[in-house]
C-alpha positions as CSV (number, residue, x, y, z in Angstrom):
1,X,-24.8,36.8,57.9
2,X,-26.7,37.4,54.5
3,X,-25.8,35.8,51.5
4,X,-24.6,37.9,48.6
5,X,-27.6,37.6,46.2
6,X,-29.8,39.1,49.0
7,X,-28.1,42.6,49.8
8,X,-30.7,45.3,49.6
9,X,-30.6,48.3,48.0
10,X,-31.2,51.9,49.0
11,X,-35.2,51.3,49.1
12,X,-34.7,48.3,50.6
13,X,-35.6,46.3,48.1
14,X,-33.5,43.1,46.8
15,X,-33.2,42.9,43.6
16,X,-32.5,39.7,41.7
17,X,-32.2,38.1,38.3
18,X,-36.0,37.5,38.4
19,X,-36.9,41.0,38.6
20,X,-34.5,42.3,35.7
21,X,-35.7,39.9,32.9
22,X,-39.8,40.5,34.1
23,X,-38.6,44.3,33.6
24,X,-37.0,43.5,30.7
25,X,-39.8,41.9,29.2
26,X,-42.3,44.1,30.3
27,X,-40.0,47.3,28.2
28,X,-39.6,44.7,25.2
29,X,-42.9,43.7,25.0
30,X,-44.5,47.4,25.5
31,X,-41.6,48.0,22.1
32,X,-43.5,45.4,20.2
33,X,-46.7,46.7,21.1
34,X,-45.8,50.2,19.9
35,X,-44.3,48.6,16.9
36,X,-47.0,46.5,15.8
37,X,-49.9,49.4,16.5
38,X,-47.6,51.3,14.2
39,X,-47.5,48.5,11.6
40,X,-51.4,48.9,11.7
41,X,-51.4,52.5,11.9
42,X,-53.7,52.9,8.5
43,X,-56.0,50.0,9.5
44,X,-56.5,51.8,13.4
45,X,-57.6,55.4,11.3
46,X,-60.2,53.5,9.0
47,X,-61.3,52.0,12.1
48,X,-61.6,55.4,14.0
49,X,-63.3,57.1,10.7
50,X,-65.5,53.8,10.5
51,X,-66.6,54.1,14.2
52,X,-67.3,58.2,13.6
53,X,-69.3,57.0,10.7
54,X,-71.5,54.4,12.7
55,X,-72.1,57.4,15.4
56,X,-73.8,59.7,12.8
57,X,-75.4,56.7,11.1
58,X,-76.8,55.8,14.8
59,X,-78.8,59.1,14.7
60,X,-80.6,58.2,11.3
61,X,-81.3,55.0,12.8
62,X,-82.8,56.3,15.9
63,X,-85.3,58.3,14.0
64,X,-86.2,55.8,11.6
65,X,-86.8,53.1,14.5
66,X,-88.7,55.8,16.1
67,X,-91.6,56.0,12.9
68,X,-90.9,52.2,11.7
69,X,-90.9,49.1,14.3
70,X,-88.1,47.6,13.0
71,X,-84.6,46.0,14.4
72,X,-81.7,48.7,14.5
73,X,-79.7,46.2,12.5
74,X,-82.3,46.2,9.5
75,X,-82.4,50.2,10.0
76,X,-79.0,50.4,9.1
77,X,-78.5,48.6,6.6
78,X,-81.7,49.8,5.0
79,X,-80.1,53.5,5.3
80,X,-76.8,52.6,3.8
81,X,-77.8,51.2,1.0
82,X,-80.3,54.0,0.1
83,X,-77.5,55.7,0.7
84,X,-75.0,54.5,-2.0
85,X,-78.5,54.2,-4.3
86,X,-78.3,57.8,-4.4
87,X,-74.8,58.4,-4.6
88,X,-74.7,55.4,-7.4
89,X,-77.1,57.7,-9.2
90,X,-75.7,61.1,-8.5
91,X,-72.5,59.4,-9.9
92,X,-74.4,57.4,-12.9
93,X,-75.3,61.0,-14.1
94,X,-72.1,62.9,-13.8
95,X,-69.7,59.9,-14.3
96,X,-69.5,61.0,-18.2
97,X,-68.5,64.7,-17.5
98,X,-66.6,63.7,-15.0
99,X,-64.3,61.6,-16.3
100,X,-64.3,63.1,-19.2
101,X,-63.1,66.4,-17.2
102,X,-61.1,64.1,-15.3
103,X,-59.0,63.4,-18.1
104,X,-59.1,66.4,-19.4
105,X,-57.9,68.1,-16.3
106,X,-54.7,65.5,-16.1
107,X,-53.8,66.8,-19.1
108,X,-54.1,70.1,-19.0
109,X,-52.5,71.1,-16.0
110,X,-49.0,70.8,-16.5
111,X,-49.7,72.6,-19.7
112,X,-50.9,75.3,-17.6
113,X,-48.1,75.3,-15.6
114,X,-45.7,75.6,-18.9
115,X,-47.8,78.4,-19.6
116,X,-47.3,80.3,-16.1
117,X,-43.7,79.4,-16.7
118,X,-43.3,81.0,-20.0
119,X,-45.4,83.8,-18.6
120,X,-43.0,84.9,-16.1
121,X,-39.9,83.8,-18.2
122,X,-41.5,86.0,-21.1
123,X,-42.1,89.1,-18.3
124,X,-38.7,89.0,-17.3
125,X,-37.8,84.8,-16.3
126,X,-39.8,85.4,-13.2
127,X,-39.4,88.0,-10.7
128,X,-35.9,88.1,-10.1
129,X,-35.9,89.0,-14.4
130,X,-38.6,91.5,-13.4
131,X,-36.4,92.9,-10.3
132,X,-33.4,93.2,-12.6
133,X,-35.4,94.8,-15.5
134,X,-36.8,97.3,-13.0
135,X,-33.1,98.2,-11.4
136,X,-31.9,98.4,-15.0
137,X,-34.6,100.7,-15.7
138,X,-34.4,102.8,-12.5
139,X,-30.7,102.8,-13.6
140,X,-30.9,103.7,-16.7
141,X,-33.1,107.3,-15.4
142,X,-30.5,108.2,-13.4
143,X,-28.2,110.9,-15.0
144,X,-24.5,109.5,-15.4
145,X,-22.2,110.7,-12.9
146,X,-18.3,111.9,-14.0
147,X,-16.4,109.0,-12.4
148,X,-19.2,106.6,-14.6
149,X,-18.7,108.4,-17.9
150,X,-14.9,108.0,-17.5
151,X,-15.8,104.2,-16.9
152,X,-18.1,103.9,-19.4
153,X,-17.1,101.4,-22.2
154,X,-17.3,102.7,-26.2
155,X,-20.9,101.5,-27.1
156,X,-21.3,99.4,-30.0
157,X,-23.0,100.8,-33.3
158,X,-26.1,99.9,-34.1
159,X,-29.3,100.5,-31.9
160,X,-29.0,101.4,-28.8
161,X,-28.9,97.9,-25.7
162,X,-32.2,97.5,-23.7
163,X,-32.1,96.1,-20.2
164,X,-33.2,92.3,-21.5
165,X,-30.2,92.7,-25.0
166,X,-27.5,93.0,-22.2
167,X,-28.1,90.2,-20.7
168,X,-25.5,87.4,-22.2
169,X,-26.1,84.1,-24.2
170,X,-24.8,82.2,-21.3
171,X,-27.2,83.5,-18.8
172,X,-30.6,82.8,-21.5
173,X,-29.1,79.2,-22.1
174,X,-29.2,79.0,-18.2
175,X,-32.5,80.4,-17.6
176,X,-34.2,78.2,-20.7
177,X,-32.1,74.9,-19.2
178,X,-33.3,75.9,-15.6
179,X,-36.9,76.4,-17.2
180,X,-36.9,73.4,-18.7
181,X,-35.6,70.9,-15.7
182,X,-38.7,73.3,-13.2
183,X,-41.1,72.2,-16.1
184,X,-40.6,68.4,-16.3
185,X,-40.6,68.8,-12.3
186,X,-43.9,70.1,-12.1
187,X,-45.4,68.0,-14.7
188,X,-44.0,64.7,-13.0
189,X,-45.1,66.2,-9.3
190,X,-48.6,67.4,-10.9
191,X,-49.3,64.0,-12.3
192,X,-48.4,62.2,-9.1
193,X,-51.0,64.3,-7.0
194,X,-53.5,64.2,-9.4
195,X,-53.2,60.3,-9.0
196,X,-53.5,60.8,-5.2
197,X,-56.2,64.1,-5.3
198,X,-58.1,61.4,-7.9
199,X,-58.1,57.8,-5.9
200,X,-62.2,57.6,-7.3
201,X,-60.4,57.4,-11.0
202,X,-57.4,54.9,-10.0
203,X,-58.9,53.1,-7.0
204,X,-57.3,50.4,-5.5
205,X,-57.9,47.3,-4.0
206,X,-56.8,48.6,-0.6
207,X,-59.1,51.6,-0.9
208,X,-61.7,49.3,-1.8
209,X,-61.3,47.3,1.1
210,X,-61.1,50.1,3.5
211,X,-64.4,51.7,2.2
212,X,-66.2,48.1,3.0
213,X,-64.3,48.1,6.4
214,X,-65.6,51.7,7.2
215,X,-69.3,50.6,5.9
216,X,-69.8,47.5,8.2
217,X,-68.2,49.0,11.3
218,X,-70.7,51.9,10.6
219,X,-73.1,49.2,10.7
220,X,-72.5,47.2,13.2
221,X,-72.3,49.9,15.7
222,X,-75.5,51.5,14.5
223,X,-77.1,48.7,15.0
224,X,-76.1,47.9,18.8
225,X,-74.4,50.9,20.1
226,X,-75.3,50.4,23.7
227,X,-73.3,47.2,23.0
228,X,-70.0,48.5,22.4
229,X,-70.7,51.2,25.3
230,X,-71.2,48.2,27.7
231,X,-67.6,47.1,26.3
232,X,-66.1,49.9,27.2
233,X,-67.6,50.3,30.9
234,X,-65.3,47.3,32.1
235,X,-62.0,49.3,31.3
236,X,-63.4,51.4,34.1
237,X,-63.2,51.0,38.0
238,X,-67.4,50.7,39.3
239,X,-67.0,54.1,41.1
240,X,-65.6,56.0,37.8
241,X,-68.1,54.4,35.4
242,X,-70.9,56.8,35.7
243,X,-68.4,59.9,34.9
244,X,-67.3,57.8,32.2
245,X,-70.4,57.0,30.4
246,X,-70.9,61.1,30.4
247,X,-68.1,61.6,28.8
248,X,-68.1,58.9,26.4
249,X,-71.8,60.0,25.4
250,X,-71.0,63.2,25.2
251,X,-67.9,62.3,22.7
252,X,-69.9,60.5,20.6
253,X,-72.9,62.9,20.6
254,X,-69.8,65.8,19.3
255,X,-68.3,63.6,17.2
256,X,-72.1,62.8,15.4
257,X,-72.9,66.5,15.4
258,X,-69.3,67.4,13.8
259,X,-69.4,64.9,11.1
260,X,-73.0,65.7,9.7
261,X,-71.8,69.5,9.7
262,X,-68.8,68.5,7.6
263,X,-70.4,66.6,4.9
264,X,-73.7,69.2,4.7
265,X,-70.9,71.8,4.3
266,X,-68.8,69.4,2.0
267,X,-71.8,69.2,-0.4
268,X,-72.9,72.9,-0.5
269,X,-68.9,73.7,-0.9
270,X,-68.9,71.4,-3.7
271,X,-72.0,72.8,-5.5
272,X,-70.7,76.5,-4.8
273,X,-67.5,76.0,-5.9
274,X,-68.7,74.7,-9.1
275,X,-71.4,77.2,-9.8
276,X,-68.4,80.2,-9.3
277,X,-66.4,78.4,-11.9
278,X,-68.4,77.9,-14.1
279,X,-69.5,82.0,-13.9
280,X,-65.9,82.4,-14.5
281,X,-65.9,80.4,-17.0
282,X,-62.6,78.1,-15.9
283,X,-62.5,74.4,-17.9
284,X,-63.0,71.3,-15.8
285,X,-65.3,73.1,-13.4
286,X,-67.3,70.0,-12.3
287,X,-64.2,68.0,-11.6
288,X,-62.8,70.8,-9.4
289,X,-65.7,71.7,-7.6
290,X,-66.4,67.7,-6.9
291,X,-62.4,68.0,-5.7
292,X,-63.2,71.4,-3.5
293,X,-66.6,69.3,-2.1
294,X,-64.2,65.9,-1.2
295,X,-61.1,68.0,0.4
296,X,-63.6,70.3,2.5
297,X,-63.3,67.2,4.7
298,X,-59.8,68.2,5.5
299,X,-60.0,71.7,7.1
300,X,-57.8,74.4,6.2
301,X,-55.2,72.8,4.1
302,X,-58.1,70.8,2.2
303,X,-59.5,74.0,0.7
304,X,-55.8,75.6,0.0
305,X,-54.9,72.3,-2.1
306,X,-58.5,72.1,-4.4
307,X,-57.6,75.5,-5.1
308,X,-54.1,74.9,-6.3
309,X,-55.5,73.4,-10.0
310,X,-57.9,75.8,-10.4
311,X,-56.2,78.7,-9.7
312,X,-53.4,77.4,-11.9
313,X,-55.7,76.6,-14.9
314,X,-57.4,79.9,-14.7
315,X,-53.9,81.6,-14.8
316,X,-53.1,79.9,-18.2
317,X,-55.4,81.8,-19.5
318,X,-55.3,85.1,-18.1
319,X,-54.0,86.6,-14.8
320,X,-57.2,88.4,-14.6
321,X,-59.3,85.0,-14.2
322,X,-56.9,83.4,-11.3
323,X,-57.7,86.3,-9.1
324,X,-61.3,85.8,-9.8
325,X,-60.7,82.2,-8.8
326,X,-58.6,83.0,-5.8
327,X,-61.4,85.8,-4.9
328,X,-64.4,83.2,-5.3
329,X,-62.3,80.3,-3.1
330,X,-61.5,83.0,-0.5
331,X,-65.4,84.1,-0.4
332,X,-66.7,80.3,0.0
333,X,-64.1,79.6,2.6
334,X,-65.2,82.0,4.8
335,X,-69.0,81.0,3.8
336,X,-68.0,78.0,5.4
337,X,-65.8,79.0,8.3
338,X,-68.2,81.9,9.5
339,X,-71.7,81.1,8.6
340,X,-72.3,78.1,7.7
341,X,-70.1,75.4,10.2
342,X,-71.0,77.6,12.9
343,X,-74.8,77.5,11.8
344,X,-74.6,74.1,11.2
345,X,-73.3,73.3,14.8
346,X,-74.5,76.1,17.0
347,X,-71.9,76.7,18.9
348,X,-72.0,73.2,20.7
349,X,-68.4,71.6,19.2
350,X,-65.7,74.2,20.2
351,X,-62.8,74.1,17.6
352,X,-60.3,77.0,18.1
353,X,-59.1,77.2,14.4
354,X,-55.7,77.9,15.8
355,X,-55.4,74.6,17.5
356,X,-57.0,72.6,14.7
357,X,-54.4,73.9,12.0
358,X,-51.7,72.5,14.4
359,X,-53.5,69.2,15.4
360,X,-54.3,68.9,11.8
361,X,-50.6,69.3,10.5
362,X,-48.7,67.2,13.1
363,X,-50.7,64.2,12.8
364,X,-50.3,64.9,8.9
365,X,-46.6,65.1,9.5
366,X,-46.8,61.6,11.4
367,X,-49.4,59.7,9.6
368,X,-49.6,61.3,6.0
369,X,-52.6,62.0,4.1
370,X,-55.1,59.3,6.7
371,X,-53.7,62.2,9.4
372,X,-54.9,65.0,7.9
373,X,-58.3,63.2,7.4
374,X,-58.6,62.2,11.4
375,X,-56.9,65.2,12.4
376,X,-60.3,67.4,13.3
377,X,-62.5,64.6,14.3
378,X,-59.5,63.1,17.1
379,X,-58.9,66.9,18.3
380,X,-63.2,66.8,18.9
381,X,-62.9,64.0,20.9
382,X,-60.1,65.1,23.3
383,X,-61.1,68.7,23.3
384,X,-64.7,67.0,24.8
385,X,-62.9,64.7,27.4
386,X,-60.4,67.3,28.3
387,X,-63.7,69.6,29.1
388,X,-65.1,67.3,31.2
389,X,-62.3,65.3,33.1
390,X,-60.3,67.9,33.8
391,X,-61.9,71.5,33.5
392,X,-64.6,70.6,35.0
393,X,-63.5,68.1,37.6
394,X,-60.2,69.5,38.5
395,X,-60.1,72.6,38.3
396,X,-64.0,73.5,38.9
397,X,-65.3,75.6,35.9
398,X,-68.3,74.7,34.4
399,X,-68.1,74.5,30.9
400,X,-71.8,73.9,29.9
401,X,-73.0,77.1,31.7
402,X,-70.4,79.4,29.6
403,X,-70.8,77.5,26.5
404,X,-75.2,78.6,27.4
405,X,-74.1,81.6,28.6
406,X,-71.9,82.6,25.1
407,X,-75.1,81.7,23.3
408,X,-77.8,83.4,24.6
């Protein structure tokens, strides 16, 4: 006979108390995990941005070891601090204008933004006023049929009614109320992003510590890179570590050759940007074009968001100048998109723009502004791995003969 606690199952397999609380534990254990790497979520990004930093600072590193006999670890600290000597001094020259412009563009956008307002209301309180001037006009050209001249009410003397003097005191009060409540909503929702577009003017002590996390993990893995490869070899069974060392290489070598693209083309955006508005003669042109040069980082929606102020200041003062600015943001964009990126990286990191606009959004959905920042570089290093792992090794394509054969 078998006792009651040792009755198998379907499989085979007996069950007993044992194995339910190990499974259990394993499910609430693998909850906390998830939880606390969630918890952390903004610390694991800096990390990530900090190790893509330390890859691109591992290239400068190579070639200054190469012409001067010193250790890696002096080499990198020697190039980060020449570094922040010349952005110190970049900034030491424009910090006057620029926070002066600063200031000045805080202030001046959500009077711009009353002025758009009134613009519109004044044309006809926006388009549905123009809509309905235009259907009264239309209207009004029509000749009056018999069944609307019977209708027609006795018209007051005095001057003839216009479309805009027919429309009631109750509807003006509702439009100037409605106005007025969209006005202190955009001035409120201006200042906040301004705040957040701005973290240089109102820095934190968080951001502060997350900028001196990102400098000595760029560091430290500058200075010992094979070191942390090593690390990383021991994840991997013996007969899948040489594939894996490709493909981590390879990751890193994209990840190096995508970041020093996107700051080259954040710095020429940045100058071009500001030379265009200056031509056009918008205010605040330094501050905007240092804003268009820091959100270039973000692609696609990092461009569309510098241009929001700009656009929006050029407006207050004439329609004609906003679609200069719009015309100039459009031209550098696709500078950068067409020309210069793809100079810049030759062809060798693969980005369809289509699938980094969706990356880029959903892990801004998730993570918030740190997403949209990550978003590019994280789709880099799984479009490499997926490359390698799986179209070249399961299915049998090889990618580095089209991607040769594409350029030449």
């Amino acid at each position: 006979m078998t006792s009651p606690g040792s009755n198998a199952g379907v499989s085979g397999k007996t069950w007993d108390s044992s194995d339910v609380l190990r499974i259990v534990a394993l499910a609430f254990g693998f909850y906390l995990a998830l939880k606390f790497l969630w918890l952390i979520q903004s610390l694991l990004i800096v990390s990530a941005l900090g190790v893509i930093f330390g890859l691109a600072l591992s290239g400068g590193v190579d070639l200054l070891v190469k012409r001067i006999p010193i250790p890696r670890g002096i080499a990198a600290a020697l190039i980060v601090l020449l570094l922040f000597s010349a952005l110190a001094g970049i900034g030491a020259l424009l910090a006057p204008t620029l926070r002066d412009q600063t200031r000045e563009l805080k202030e001046q956008l959500p009077a711009a933004m009353n002025r758009i307002e009134q613009w519109f209301t004044e044309s006809g309180s926006g388009i549905a006023g123009i809509l309905e001037v235009d259907q009264a006009g239309s209207d009004a050209s029509r000749p009056p049929t018999a069944a609307q001249e019977g209708k027609r009410p006795a018209q007051r003397t005095g001057a003839p009614q216009t479309g805009m003097e027919s429309r009631t005191v109750e509807e003006q009060e509702a439009t100037s109320k409605v106005a007025g409540t969209l006005s202190e909503q955009l001035s409120s929702q201006i200042g906040g992003i301004m705040g957040f577009l701005f973290p240089f003017v109102s820095g934190t002590v968080a951001a502060v510590g997350a900028l001196i996390l990102m400098v000595f993990l760029a560091i430290y893995i500058a200075a010992d890179p094979a070191l942390y490869k090593r690390g990383l070899m021991h994840l991997f069974p013996h007969r899948a570590r040489p594939r894996a060392e490709e493909v981590i290489t390879e990751v890193g070598s994209a990840l190096q050759r995508w970041l020093i693209a996107r700051l080259i083309a954040m710095v020429v955006v940045g100058i071009v940007v500001t030379g265009a508005l200056m031509l056009i003669g918008v205010r605040s042109a330094i501050a905007l074009g240092v804003l268009a040069g820091l959100l270039e980082f973000i692609p696609f929606f990092g461009p569309i968001i510098a241009a929001v102020p700009a656009i929006g200041l050029a407006f207050a003062e004439s329609p004609e100048k906003a679609l200069y600015v719009v015309i100039a943001f459009l031209l550098v964009n696709q500078l950068e998109g067409n020309v210069l990126t793809p100079l810049l990286l030759q062809n060798r990191v693969d980005i369809p723009p289509a699938l980094t606009v969706v990356a880029v959004a959903a892990l801004g959905i998730v993570f918030g502004f740190l997403g949209l920042v990550i978003g590019e570089p994280l789709l880099v290093a799984v479009m490499v791995a997926i490359k390698m792992l799986y179209v070249e090794d399961v299915v049998g394509d090889d990618v580095m003969q089209d991607e040769q054969a594409q350029e030449s």
